[in-house]
ROSE-4610 file (N, C-alpha, C; in Angstrom, 1 decimal, always signed):
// ROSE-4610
residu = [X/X/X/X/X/X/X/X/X/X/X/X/X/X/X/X/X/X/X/X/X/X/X/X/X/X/X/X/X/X/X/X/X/X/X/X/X/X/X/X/X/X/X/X/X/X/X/X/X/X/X/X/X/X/X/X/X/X/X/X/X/X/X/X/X/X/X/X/X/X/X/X/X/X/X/X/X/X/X/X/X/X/X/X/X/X/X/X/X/X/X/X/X/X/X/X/X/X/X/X/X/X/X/X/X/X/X/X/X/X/X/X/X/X/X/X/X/X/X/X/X/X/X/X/X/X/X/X/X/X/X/X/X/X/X/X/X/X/X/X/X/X/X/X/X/X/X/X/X/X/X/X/X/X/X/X/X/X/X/X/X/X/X/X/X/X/X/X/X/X/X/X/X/X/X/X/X/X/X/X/X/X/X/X/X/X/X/X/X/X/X/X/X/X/X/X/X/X/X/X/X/X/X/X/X/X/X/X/X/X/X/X/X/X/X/X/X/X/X/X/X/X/X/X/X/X/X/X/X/X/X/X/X/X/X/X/X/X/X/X/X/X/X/X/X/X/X/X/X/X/X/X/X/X/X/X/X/X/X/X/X/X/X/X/X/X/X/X/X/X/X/X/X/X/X/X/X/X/X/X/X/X/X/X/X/X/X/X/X/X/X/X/X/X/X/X/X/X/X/X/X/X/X/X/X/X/X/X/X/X/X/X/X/X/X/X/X/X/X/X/X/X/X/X/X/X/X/X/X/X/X/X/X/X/X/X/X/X/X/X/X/X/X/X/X/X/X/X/X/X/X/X/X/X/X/X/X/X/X/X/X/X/X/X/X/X/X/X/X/X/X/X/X/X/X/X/X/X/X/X/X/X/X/X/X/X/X/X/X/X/X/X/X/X/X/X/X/X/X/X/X/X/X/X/X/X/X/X/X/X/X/X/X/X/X/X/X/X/X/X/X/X/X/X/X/X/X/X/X/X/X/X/X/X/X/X/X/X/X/X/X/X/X/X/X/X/X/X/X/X/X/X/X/X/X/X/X/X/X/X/X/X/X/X/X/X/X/X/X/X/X/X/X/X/X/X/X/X/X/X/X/X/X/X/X/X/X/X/X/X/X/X/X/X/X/X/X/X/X/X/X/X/X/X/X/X/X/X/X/X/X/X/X/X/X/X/X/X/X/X/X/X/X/X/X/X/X/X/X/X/X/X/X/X/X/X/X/X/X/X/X/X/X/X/X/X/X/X/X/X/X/X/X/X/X/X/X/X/X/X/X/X/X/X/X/X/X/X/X/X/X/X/X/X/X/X/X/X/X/X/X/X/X/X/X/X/X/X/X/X/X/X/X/X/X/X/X/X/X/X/X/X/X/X/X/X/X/X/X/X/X/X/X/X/X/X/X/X/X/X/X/X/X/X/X/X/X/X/X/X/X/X/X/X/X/X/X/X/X/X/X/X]
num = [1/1/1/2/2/2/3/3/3/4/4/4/5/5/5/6/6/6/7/7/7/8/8/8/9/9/9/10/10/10/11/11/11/12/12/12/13/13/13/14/14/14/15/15/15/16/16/16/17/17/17/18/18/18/19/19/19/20/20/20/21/21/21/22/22/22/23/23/23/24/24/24/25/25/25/26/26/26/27/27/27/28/28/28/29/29/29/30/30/30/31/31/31/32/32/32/33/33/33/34/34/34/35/35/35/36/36/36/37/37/37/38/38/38/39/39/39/40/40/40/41/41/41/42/42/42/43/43/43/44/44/44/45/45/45/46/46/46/47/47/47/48/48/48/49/49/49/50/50/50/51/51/51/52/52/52/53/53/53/54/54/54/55/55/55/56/56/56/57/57/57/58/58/58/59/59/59/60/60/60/61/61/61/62/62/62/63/63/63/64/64/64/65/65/65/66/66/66/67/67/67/68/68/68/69/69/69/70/70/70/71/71/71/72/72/72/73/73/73/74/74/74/75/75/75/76/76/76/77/77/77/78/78/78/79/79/79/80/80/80/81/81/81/82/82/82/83/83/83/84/84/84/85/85/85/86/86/86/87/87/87/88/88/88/89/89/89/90/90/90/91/91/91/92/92/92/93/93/93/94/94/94/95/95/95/96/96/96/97/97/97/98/98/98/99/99/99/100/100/100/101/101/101/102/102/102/103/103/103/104/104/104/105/105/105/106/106/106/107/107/107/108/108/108/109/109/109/110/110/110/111/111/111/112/112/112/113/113/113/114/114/114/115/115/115/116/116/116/117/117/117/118/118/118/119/119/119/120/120/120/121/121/121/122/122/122/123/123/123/124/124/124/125/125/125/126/126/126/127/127/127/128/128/128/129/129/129/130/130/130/131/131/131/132/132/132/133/133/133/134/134/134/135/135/135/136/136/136/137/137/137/138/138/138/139/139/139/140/140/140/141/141/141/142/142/142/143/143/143/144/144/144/145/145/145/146/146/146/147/147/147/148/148/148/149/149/149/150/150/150/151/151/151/152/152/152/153/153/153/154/154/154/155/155/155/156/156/156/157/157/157/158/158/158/159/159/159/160/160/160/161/161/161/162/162/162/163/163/163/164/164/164/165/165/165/166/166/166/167/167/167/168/168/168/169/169/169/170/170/170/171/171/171/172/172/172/173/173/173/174/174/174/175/175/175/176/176/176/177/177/177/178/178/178/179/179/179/180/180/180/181/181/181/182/182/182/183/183/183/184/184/184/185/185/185/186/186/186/187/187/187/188/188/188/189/189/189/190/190/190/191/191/191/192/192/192/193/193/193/194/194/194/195/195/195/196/196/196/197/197/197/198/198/198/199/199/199/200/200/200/201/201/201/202/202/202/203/203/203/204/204/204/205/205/205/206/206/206/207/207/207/208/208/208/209/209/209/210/210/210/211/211/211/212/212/212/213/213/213/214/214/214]
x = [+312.2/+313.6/+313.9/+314.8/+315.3/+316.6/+317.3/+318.5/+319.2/+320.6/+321.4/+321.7/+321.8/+322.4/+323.2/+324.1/+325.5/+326.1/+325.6/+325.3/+324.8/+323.5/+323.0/+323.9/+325.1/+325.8/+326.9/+327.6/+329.0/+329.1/+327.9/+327.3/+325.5/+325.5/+324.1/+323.6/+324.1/+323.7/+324.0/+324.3/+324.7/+323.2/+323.0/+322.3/+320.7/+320.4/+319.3/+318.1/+319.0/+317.8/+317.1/+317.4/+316.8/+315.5/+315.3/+314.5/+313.7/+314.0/+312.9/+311.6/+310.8/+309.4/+308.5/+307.6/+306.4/+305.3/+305.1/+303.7/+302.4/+302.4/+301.4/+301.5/+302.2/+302.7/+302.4/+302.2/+301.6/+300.4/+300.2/+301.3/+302.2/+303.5/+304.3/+305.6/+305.8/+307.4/+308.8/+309.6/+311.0/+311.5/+312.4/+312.6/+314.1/+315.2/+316.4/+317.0/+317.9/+318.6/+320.1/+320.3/+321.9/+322.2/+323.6/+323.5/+324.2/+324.3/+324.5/+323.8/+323.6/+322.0/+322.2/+323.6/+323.7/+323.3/+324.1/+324.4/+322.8/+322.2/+320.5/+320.1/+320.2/+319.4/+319.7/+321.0/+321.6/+321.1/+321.1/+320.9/+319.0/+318.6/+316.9/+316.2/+317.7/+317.1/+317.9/+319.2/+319.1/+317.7/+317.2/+316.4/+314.7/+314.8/+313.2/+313.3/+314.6/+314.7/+314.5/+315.4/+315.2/+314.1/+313.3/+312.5/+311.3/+310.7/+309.3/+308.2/+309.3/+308.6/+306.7/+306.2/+304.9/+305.4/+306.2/+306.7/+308.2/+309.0/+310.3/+310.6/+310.8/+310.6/+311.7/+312.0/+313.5/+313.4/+314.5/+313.9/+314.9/+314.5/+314.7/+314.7/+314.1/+313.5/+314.6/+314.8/+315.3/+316.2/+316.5/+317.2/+318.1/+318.6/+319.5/+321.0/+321.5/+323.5/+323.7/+323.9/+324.6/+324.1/+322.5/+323.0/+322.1/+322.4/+322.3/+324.4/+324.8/+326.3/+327.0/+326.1/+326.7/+325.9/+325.3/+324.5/+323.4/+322.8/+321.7/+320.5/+319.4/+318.0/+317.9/+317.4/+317.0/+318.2/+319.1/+320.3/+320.1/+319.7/+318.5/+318.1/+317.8/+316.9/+317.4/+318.7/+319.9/+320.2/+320.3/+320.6/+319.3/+318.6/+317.4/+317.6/+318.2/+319.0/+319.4/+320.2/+320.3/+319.6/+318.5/+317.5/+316.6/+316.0/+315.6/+316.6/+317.7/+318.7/+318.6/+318.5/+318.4/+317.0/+316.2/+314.9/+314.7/+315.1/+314.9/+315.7/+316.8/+317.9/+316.9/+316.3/+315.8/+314.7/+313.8/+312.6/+312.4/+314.2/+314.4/+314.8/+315.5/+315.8/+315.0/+313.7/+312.9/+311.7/+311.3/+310.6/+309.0/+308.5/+307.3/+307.2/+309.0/+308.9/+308.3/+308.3/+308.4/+308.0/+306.6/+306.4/+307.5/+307.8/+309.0/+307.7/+308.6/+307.6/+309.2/+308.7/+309.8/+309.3/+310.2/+309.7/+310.4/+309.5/+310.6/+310.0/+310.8/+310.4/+309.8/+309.5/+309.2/+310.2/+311.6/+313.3/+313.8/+314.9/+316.1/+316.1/+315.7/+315.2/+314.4/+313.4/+312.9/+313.3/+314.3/+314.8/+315.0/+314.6/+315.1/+314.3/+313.0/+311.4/+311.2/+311.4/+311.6/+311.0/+310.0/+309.2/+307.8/+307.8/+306.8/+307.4/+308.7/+309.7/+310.1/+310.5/+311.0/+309.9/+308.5/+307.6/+307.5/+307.4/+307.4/+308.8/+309.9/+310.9/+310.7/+310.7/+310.3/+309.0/+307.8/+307.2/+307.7/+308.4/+308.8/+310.0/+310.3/+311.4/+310.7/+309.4/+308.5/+308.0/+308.4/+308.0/+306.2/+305.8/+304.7/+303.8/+303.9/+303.7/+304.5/+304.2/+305.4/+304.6/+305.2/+305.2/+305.7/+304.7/+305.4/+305.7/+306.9/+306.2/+306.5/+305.8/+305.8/+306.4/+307.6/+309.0/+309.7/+311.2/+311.8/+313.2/+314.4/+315.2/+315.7/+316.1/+316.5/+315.5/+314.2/+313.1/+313.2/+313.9/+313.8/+312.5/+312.1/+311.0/+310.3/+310.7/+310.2/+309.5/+309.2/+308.0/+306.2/+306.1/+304.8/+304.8/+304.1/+304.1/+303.4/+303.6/+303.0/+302.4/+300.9/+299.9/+300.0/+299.5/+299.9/+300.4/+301.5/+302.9/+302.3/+302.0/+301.5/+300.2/+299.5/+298.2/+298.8/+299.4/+299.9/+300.5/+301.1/+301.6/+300.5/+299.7/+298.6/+297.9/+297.8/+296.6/+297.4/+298.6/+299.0/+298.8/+297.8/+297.3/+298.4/+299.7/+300.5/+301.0/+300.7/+301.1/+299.5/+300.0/+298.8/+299.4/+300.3/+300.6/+299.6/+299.9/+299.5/+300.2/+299.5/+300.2/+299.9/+301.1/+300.3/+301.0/+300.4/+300.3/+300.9/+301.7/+302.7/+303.2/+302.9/+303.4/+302.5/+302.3/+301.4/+300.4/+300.3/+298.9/+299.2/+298.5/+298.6/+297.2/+296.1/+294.9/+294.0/+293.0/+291.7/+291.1/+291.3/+290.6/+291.6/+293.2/+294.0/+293.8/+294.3/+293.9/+293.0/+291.8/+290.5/+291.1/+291.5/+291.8/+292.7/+293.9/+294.7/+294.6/+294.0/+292.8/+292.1/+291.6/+290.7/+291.3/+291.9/+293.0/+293.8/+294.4/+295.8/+294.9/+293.8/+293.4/+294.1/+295.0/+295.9/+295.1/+295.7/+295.0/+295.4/+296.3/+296.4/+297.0/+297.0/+298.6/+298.8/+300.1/+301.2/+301.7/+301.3/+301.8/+303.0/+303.7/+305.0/+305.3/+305.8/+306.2/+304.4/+303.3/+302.4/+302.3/+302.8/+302.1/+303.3/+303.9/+305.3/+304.4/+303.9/+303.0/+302.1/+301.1/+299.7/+299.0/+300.2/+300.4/+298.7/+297.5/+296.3/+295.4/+296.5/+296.1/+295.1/+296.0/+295.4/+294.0/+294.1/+292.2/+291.6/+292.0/+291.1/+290.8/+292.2/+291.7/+290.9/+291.0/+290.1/+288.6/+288.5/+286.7/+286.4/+287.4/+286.7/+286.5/+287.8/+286.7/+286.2/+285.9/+284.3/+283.1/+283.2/+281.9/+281.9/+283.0/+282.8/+282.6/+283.8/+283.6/+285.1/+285.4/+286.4/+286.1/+287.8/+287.1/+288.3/+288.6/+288.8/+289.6]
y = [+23.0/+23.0/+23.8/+23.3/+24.3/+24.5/+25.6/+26.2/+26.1/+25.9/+25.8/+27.2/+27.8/+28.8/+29.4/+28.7/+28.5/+29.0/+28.4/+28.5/+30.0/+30.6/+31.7/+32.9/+32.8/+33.5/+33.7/+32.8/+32.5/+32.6/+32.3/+32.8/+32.2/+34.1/+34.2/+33.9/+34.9/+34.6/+33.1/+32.5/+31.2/+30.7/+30.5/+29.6/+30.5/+31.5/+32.0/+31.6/+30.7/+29.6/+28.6/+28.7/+27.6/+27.8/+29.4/+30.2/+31.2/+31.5/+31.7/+31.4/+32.4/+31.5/+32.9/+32.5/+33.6/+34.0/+35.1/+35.2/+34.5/+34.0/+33.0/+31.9/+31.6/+30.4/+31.0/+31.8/+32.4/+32.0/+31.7/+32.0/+30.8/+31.0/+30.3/+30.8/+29.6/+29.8/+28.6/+30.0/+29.4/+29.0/+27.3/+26.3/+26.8/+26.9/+27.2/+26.0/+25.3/+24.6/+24.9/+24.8/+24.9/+24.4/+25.2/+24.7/+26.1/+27.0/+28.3/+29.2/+29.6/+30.7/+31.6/+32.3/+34.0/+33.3/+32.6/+32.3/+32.2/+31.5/+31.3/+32.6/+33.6/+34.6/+35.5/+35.6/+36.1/+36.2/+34.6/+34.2/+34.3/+34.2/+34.6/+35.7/+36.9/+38.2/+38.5/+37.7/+38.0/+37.6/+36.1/+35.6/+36.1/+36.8/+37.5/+39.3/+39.7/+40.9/+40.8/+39.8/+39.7/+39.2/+37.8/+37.2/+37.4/+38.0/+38.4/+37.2/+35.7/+34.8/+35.1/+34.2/+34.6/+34.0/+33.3/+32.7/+31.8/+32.3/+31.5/+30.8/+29.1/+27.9/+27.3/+26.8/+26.5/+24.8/+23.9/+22.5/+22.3/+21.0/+20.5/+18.9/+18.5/+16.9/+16.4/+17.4/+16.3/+15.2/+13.8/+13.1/+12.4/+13.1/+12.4/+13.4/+12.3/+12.1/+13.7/+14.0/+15.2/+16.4/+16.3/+17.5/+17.2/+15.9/+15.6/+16.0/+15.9/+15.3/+16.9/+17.9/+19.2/+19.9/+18.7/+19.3/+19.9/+19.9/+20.9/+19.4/+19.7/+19.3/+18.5/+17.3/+16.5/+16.0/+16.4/+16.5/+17.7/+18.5/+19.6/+18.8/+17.7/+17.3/+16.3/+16.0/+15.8/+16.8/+18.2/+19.4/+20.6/+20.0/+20.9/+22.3/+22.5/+23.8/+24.6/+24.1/+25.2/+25.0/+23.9/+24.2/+25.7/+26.0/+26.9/+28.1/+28.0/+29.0/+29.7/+28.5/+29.0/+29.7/+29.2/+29.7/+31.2/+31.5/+32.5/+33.5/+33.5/+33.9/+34.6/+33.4/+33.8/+34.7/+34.1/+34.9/+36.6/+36.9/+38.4/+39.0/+38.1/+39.0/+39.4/+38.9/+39.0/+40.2/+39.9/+40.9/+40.5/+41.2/+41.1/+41.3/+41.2/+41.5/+39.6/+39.0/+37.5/+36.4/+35.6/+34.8/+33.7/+32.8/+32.3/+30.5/+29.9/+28.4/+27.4/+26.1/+25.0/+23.2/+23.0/+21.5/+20.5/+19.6/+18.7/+17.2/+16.3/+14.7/+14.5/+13.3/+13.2/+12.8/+12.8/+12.3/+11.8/+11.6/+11.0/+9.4/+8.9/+6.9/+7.2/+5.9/+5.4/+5.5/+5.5/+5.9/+7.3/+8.2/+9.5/+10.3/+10.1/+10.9/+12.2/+13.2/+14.4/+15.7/+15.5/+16.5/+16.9/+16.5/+17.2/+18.6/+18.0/+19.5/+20.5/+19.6/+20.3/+21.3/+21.3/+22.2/+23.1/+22.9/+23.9/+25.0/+24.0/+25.1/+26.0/+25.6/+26.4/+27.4/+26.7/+28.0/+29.1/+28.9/+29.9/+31.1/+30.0/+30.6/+31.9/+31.6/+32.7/+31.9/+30.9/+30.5/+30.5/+30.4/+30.5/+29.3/+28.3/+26.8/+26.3/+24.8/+23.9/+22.3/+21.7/+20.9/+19.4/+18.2/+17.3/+16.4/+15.9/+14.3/+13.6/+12.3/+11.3/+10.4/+10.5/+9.7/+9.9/+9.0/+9.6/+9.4/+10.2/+10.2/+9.2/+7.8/+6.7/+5.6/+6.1/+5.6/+6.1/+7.0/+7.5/+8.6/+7.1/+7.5/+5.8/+5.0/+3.2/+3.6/+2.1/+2.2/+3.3/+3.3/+4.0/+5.2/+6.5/+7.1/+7.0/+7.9/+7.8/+9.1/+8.9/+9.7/+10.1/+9.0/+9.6/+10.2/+10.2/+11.4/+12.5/+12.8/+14.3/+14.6/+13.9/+14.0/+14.7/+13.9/+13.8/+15.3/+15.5/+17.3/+18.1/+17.7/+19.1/+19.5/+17.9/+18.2/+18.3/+19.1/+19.7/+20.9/+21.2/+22.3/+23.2/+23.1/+24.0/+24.6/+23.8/+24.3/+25.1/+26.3/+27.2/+28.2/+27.1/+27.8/+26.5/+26.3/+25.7/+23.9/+23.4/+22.0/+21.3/+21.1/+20.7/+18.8/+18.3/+16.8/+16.0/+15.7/+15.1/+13.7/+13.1/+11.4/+10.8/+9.7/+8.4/+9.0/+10.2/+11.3/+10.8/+10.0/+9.7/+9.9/+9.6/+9.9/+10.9/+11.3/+12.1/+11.3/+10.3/+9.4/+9.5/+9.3/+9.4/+10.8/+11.8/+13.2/+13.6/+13.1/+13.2/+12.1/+10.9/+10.5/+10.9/+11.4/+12.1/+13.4/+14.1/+15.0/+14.9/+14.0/+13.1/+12.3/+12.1/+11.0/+12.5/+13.4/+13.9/+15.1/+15.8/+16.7/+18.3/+17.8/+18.8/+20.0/+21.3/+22.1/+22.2/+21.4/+21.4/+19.7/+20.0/+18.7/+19.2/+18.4/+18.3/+17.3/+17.2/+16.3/+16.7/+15.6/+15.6/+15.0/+13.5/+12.7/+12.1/+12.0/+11.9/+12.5/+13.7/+15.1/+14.3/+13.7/+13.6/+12.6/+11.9/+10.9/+11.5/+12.3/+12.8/+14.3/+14.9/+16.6/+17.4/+16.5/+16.7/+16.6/+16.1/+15.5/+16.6/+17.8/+19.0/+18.9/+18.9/+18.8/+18.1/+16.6/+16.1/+15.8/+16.3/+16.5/+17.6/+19.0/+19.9/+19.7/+18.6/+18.5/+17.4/+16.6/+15.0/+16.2/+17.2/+17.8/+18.5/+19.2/+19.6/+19.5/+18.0/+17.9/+16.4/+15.6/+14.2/+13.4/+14.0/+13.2/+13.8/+12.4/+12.5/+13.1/+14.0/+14.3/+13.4/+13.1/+12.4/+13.7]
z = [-18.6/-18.3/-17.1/-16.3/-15.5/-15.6/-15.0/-15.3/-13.9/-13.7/-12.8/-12.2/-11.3/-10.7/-11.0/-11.1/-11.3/-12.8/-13.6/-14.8/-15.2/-14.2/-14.7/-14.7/-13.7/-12.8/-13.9/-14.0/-14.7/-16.5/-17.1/-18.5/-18.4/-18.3/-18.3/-19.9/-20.8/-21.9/-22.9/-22.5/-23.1/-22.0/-21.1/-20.2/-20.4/-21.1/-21.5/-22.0/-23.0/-23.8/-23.0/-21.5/-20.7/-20.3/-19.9/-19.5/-20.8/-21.9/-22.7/-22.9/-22.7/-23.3/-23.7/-24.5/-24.8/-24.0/-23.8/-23.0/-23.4/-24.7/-25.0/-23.4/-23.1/-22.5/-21.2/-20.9/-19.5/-18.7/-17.3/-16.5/-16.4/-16.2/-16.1/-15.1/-14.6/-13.6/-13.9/-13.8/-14.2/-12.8/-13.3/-12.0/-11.7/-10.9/-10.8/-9.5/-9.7/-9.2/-8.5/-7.3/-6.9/-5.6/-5.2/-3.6/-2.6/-3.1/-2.2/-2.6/-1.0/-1.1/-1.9/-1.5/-2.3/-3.9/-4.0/-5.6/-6.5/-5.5/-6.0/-6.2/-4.8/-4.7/-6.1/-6.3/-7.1/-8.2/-8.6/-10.0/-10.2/-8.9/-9.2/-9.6/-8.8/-9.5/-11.0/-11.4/-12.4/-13.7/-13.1/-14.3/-14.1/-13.3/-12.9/-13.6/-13.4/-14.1/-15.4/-16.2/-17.4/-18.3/-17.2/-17.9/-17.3/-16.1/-15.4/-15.7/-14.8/-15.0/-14.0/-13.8/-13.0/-10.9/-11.7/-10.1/-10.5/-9.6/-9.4/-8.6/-9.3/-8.2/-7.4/-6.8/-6.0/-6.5/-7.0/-7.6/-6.1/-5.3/-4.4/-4.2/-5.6/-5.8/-6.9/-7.6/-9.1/-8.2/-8.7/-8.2/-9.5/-10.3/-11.3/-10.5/-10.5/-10.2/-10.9/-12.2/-12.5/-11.7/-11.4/-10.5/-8.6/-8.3/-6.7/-6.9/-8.2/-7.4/-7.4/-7.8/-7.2/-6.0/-5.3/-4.0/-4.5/-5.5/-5.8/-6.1/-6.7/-6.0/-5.1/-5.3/-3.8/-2.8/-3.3/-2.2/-1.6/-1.2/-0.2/+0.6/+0.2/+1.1/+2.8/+2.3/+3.6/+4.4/+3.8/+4.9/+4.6/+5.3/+5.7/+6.1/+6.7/+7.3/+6.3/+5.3/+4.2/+2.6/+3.0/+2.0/+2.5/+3.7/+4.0/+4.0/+4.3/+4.3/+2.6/+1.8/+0.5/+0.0/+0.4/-0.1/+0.6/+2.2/+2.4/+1.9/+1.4/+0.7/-0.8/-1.5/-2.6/-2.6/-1.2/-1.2/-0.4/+0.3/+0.6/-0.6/-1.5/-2.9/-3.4/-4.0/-4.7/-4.1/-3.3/-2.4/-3.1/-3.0/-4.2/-5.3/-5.7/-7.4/-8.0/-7.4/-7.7/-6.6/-6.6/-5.7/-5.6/-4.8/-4.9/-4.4/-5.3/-4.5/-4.5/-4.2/-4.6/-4.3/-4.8/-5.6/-4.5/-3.3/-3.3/-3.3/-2.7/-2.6/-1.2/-0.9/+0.5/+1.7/+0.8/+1.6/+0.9/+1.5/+0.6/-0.1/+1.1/+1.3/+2.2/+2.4/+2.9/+4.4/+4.8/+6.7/+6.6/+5.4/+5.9/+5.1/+5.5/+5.1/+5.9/+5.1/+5.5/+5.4/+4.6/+4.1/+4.9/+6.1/+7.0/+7.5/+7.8/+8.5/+7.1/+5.8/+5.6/+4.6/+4.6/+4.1/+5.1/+6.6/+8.0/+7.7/+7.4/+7.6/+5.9/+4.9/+3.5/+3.8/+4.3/+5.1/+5.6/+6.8/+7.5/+7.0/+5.6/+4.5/+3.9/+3.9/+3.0/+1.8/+1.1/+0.5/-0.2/-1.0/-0.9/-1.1/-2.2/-2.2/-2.3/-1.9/-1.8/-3.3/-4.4/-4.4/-3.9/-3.7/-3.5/-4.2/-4.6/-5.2/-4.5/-4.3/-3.2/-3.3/-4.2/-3.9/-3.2/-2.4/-2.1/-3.6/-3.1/-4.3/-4.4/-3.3/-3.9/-4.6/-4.9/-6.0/-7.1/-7.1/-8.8/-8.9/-10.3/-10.8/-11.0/-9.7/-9.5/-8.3/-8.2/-7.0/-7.6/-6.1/-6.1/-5.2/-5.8/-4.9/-3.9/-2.5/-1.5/-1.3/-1.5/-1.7/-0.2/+0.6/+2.3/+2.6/+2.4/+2.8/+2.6/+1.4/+0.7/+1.6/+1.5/+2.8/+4.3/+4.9/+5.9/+6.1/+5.2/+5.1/+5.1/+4.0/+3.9/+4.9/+5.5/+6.7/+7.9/+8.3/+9.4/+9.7/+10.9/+10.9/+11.1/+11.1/+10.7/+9.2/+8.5/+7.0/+6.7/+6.7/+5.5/+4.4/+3.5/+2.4/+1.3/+0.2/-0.7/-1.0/-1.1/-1.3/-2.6/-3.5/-4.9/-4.7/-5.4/-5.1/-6.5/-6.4/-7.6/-7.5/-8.7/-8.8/-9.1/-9.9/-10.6/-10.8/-10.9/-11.3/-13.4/-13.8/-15.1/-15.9/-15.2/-15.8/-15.0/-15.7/-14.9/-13.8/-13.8/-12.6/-11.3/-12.0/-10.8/-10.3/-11.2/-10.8/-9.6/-10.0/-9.0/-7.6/-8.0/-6.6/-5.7/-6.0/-5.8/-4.8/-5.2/-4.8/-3.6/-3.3/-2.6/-2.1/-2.1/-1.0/-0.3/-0.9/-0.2/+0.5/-0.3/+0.5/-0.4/-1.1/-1.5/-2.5/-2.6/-3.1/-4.9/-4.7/-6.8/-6.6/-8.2/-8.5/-9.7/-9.5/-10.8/-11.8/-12.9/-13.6/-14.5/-14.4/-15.3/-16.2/-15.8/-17.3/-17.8/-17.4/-18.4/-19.2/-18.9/-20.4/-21.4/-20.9/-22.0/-23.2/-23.2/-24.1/-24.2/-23.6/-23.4/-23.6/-24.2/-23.9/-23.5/-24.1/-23.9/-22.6/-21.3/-20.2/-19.5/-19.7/-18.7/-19.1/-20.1/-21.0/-20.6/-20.4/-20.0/-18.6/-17.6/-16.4/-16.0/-16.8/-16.1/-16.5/-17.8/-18.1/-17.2/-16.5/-15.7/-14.6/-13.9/-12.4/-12.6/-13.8/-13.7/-14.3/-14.9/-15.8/-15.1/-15.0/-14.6/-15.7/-16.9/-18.1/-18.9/-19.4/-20.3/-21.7/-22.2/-23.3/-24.6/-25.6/-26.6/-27.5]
């Protein structure tokens, strides 16, 4: 789950339950959503004071209407300028109390593929990794992703922060291709664990044994 800014700001304690978790569940990072820097930065150091997540992520991809339609995730991705405005915002708050990463798409559509620049400018934000998923927001969660794209980024010899590689990653095989196609130094899976909660399992025995486990 991630929590809105906005929300953390205006009732923290009501919006708490978003951000709960046990250190069983460690390491782990809490995601935070919005569209004004102070308000993020704000709200990052309130949920890092309280909660001492392992990393606090900036969401920049979500593409559902309730929250593109308050300017916050992949609606970032139309004003580049103050997606980095925001990240650097969050990543002076924090200082080294908290690595700061963030999530985005690869553009908005199809005419407006963005995520070469916009991992250069979240770099230079301080950022520390960047995920991708290789949609843009008017795909949803249709179509295919574009493994390319995510390649394309990793392997600019200007990006040397971390590149994790996200989308149609559903099995150990895609995983490994994935991998191997983009170049990328992780990935991320999302709605497979939703049916599969065992995936991580059997992706970390396929890359390193070269065998599924049951």
């Amino acid at each position: 789950e991630f929590v809105s800014a906005e929300g953390v700001l205006q009732a923290w304690q009501r919006n708490r339950r978003y951000v709960e978790f046990e250190d069983a569940h460690r390491p782990l990072g809490i995601q935070i959503f919005g569209s004004v820097p102070e308000h993020c930065a704000a709200a990052a150091r309130i949920i890092v004071d309280a909660m001492h997540p392992d990393f606090l992520d900036i969401n920049a991809g979500c593409p559902v209407p309730k929250v593109v339609g308050k300017n916050g995730g992949s609606s970032l991705l139309k004003d580049l300028p103050l997606l980095q405005r925001m990240a650097a915002a969050v990543v002076q708050e924090l200082g080294a109390d908290c690595p700061v990463t963030t999530k985005i798409r690869i553009g908005w559509d199809m005419e407006h593929i963005c995520a070469p620049e916009a991992v250069l400018r979240l770099q230079d934000a301080g950022v520390q990794a960047i995920a991708i998923h290789g949609r843009t927001r008017s795909q949803q969660y249709g179509g295919k992703a574009d493994w390319e794209m995510i390649g394309k980024v990793k392997n600019n010899p200007r990006v040397s922060i971390p590149i994790i590689g996200n989308g149609d990653i559903t099995t150990p095989e895609k995983a490994l291709e994935c991998l191997e196609k983009t170049g990328c130094d992780a990935i991320m899976i999302g709605r497979a664990a939703l049916g599969n909660p065992w995936i991580f399992r059997e992706v970390i025995s396929y890359l390193e044994k070269g065998e599924s486990v049951v």
